[in-house]
N, C-alpha and C positions, 0 to 999 in steps of 0.2 A: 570465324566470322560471327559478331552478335548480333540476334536475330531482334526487331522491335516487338516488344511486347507491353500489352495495353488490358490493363485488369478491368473486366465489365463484373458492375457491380448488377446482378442480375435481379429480374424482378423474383426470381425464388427463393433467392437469398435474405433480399430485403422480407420479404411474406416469412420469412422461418423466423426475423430476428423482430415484426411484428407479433407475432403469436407469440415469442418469448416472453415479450413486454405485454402481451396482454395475458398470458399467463399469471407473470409476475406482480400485475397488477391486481388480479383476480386471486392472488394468495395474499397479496398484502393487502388487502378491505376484510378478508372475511379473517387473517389475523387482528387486524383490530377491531374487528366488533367480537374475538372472542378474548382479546385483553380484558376490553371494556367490561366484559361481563364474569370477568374472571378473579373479580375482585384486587385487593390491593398488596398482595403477597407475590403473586408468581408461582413457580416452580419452588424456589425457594432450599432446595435441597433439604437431606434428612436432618431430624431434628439434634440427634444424637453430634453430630460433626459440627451444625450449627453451635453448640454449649461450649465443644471444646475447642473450636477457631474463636469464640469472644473473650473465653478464661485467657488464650494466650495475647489475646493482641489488647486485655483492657486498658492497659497505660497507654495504648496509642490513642485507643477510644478517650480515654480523657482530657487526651492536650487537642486530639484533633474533634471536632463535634462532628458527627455525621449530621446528616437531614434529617434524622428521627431524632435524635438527643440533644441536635442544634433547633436551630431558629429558625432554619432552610427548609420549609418541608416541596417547596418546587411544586412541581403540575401532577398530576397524578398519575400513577404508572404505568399505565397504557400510554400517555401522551412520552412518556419518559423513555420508553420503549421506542417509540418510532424520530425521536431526535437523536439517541442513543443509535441504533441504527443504520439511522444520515449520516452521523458523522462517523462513523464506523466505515461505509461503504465506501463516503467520498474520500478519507484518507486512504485506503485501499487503493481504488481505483485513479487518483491522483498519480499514486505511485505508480503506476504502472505507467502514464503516461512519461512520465518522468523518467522513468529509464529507458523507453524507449529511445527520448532523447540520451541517454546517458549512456546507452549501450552505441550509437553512432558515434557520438566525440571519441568513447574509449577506441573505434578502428582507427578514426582517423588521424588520432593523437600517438595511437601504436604502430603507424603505416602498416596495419593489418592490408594484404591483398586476398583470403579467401571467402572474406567476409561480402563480397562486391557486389555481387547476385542479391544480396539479401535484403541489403541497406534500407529501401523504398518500406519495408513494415516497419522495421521500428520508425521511421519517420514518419509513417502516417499516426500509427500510436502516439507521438509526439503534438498531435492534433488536440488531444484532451486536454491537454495543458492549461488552456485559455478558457476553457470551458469548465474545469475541474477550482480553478483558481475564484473566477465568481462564483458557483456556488459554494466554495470554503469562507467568503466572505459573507455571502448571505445566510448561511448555515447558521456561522458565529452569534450573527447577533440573533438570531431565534433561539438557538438552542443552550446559549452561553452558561442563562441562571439556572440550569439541570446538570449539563454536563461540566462546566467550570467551577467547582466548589470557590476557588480563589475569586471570583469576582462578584461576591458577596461584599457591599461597603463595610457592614457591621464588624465583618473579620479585622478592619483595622482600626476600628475605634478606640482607644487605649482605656482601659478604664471598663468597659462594656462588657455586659453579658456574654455575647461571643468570639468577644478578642480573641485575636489566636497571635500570641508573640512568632509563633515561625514563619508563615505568613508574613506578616511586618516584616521582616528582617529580606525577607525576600520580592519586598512590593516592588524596589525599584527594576528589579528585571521583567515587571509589564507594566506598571504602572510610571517610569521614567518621564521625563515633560508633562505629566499631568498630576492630577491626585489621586492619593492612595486611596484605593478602591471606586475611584470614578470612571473615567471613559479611560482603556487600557491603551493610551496613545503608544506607545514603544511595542507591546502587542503587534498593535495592528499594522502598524508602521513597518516592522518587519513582514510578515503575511502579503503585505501588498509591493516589497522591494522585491519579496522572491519570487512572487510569482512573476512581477513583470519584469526581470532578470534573465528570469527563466524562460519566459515567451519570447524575448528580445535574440537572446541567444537561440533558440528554436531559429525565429526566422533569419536570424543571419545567417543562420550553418544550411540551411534548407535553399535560401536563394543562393549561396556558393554551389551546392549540391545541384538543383537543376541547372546551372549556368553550365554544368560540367557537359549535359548533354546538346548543348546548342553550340560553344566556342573549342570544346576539346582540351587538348594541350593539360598545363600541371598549375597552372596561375590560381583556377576556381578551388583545386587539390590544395595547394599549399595553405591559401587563406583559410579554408576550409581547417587544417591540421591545425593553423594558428588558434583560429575562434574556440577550437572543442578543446585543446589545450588551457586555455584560459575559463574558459566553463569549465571544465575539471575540478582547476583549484577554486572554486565561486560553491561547486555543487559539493563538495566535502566540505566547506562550512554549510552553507544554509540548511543541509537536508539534516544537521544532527542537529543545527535549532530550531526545523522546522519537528522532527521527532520532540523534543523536549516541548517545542509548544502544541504540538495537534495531540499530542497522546499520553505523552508523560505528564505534564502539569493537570490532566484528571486526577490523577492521584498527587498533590501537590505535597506531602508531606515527605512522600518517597524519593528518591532519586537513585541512579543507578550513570557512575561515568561509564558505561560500554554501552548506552541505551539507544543512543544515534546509531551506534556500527549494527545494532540489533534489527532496528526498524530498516536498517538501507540493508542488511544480507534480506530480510525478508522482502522487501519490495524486488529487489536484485533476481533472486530466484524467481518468483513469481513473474517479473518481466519477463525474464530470461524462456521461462512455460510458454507464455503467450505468446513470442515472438517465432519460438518454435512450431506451437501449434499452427499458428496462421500461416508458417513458412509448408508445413509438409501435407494443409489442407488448400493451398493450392498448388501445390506439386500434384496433390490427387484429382483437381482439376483442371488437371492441363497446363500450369500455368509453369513458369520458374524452370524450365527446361535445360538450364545450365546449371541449375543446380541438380547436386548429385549425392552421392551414400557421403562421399569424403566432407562436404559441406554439413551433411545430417550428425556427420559424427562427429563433426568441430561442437556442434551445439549441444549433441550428448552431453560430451565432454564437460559443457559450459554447467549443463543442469549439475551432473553426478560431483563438480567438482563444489560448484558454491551449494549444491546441498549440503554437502560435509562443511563448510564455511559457515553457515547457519547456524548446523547443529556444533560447532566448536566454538560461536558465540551464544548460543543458550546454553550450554553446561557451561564456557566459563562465568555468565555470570548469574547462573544459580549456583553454582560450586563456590564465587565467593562470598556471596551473602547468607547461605547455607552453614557454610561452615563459618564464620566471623558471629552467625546468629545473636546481630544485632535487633533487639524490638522493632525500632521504625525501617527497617530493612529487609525483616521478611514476613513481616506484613502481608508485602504484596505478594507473595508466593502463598500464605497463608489462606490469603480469602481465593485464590485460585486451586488450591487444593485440595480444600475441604466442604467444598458448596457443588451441588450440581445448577447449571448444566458446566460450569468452569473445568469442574474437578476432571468429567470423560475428557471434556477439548485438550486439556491439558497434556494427559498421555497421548490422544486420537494425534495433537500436532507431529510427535516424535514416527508417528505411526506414520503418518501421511507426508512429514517432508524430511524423514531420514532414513527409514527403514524400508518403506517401498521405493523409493528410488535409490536406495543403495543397495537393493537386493535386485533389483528390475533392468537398472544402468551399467550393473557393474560388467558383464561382456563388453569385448569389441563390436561383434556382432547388433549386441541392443542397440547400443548407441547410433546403427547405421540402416534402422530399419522403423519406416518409417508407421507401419503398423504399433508398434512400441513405445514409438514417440509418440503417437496420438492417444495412446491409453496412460502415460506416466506424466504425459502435461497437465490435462486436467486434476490429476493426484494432488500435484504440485500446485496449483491455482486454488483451488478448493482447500486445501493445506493449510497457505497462507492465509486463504480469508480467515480459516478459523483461528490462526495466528493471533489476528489485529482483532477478531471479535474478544478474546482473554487479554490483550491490549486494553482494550477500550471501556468494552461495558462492566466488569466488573466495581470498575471506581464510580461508575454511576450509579448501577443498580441495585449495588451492594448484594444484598440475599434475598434481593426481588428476578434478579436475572433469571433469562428465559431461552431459549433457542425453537424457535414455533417459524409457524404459516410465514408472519409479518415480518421478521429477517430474510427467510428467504427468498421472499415474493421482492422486498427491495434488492436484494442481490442479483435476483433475474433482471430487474428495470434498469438496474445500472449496468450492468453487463449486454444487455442488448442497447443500449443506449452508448454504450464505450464502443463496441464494433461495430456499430453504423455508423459514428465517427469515424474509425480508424476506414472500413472499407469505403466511404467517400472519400477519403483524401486519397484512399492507395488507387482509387478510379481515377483520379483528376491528373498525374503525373505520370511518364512511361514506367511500367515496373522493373524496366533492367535499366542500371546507369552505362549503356553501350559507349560511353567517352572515358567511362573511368580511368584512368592511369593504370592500375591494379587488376585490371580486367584483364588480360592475359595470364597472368600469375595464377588468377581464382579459376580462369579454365583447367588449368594443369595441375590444380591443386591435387595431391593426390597423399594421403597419409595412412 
């Protein structure tokens, strides 16, 4: 028999993810008044590595103009810092939402039955979607002429100062239906298809999903399988050209075809953390009572195996740019290499999302104990941020990049602001879907 269960979002809960946010918020003021006053360098890394990362990348420096040697000199680098930042966290934590959704279609597109018990987190997580979506649009047009080198006019003037012929050859993939280097209709156009793609699909598979607990039966199941099937094939396009446009076009001269499969193993693992985490921190409250070790170990499973997924798409595609060492191709591994704070993230990532949970995971045992899983998720969360921050800020900051108070204090605000989303919605719905079809199956799960 399934018993009714109903997640109260407690006022202690809420008070812990207040102080987190006011935390975060109290690290990220007194990070920015110590930018402000920290002049216009940064960290900057040693001088020595700085001479021999520019001898090897000068012919890229000269077809591509940075914002020193260009025209660009942008806002100043404190103000660069906390745009660089935004868009850093909100890709992050976007993703996360995102899989949440994408980890429910993958059950119910697989007629996965021990997943059953679980289902209600990633669908709350699927709550940021709409919220993660506005601000990636409001984001854009604040931060665009810092963080977007390509949407500079000047770069396509033919003839001009800072023409840049690569650039040109590639305006029509954001600049299409409009003019070269005016408002990035095609850009935006797509930005705004997926996310409301994305929310549309959300709520279709969500109002099948609750229907399942009022009517019963296989009818809300079936539609249910059909929709996330079809979002399947929708979310393997748009999430590699949302990856090429949130992240990879900061560095516009670069490209990388493995770079979608890159950005979706690290969102992928880091959902996959989070969903865990939230699953066996209320298991420690009481909650999720059908769930068991056998359930805890499915998800082990999930972490230990797309960990090793992750790390076999960052070696393949540093192994092939590495070895082909093309100029405009390892570039980008070049200014990640040789600068701090890039250079530690760099190793620290391999540290934190290959080697402690391939050293932490690998028992049958780990994977089924939920003490284990609460110390190797966060690993894996934190991992990935620092993932997408050697993503991101390096093509802004260049050899101004920093890692201080003001990242972290925005990573606390977003992160206590992602899980008072997620725990509202996981409050507003029952947390077991007791009509499931699969739901006997997930009782007996036993591996």
């Amino acid at each position: 028999m399934v018993a009714d269960e109903q997640y109260i979002f407690k006022p202690e809960t809420k008070r812990k993810l207040f102080i987190l946010l006011g935390v975060g918020i109290l690290l990220f003021v007194i990070g920015v008044f110590m930018a402000m006053n920290s002049g216009e360098h940064g960290s900057g890394g040693d001088h020595g590595s700085l001479e021999v990362s520019k001898s090897l990348v000068a012919s890229i420096e000269a077809a591509e103009p940075t914002e020193e040697a260009g025209g660009h000199h942008g806002s100043p680098t404190w103000l660069k810092k906390i745009y660089t930042s935004l868009w850093h966290n909100n890709v992050f934590f976007t993703g996360l939402g995102l899989i949440g959704l994408f980890f429910v279609a993958i059950q119910y597109a697989a007629q996965a039955g021990w997943s059953a018990p679980i289902k209600r987190i990633p669908l709350a997580m699927g709550q940021w979607i709409p919220i993660s979506g506005i601000l990636m649009l409001v984001l854009w047009f604040v931060v665009k002429g810092d963080v977007f080198h390509w949407t500079h006019h000047d770069l396509y003037v033919a003839g001009g100062e800072d023409y840049d012929a690569i650039l040109d050859k590639k305006s029509a993939y954001f600049f299409w239906l409009g003019e070269k280097g005016g408002f990035p209709t095609f850009y935006i156009l797509r930005m705004v298809l997926f996310f409301g793609l994305w929310y549309w699909f959300f709520t279709q598979l969500k109002k099948k999903i609750l229907a399942e607990d009022i009517e019963g039966g296989t009818g809300n199941w079936l539609s249910a399988r059909k929709w996330s099937a079809i979002f399947l094939v929708f979310f393997g396009y748009s999430s590699s050209v949302a990856a090429w446009d949130w992240v990879m076009s900061i560095d516009p001269h670069w490209f990388s075809t493995m770079f979608g499969w890159y950005v979706f193993a690290s969102w992928w693992v880091a959902g996959l953390a989070t969903i865990t985490w939230i699953v066996v921190s209320l298991k420690d409250a009481g909650y999720l009572k059908m769930v068991n070790s056998n359930h805890l170990h499915d998800l082990g499973k999930f972490m230990f195996a797309f960990s090793i997924f992750w790390t076999y798409i960052w070696f393949s595609q540093f192994m092939l740019i590495y070895y082909a060492n093309i100029p405009e191709e390892t570039v980008y591994f070049i200014e990640r290499l040789k600068h701090a704070p890039y250079s530690w993230i760099f190793y620290l990532n391999l540290i934190l999302n290959f080697v402690l949970p391939f050293l932490l995971l690998m028992t049958r045992d780990a994977k089924r104990q939920a003490s284990m899983l609460k110390v190797v998720c966060p690993i894996i969360i934190v991992g990935h941020w620092f993932d997408f921050y050697n993503m991101v800020t390096p093509g802004v900051m260049q050899y101004n990049g920093d890692l201080g108070l003001l990242e972290i204090g925005l990573a606390f605000i977003f992160f206590a602001f992602f899980m008072f989303v997620t725990l509202s919605a996981l409050s507003k719905v029952p947390l077991v879907a007791k009509n499931h079809p699969m739901m006997a199956e997930s009782l007996n799960h036993h591996i």
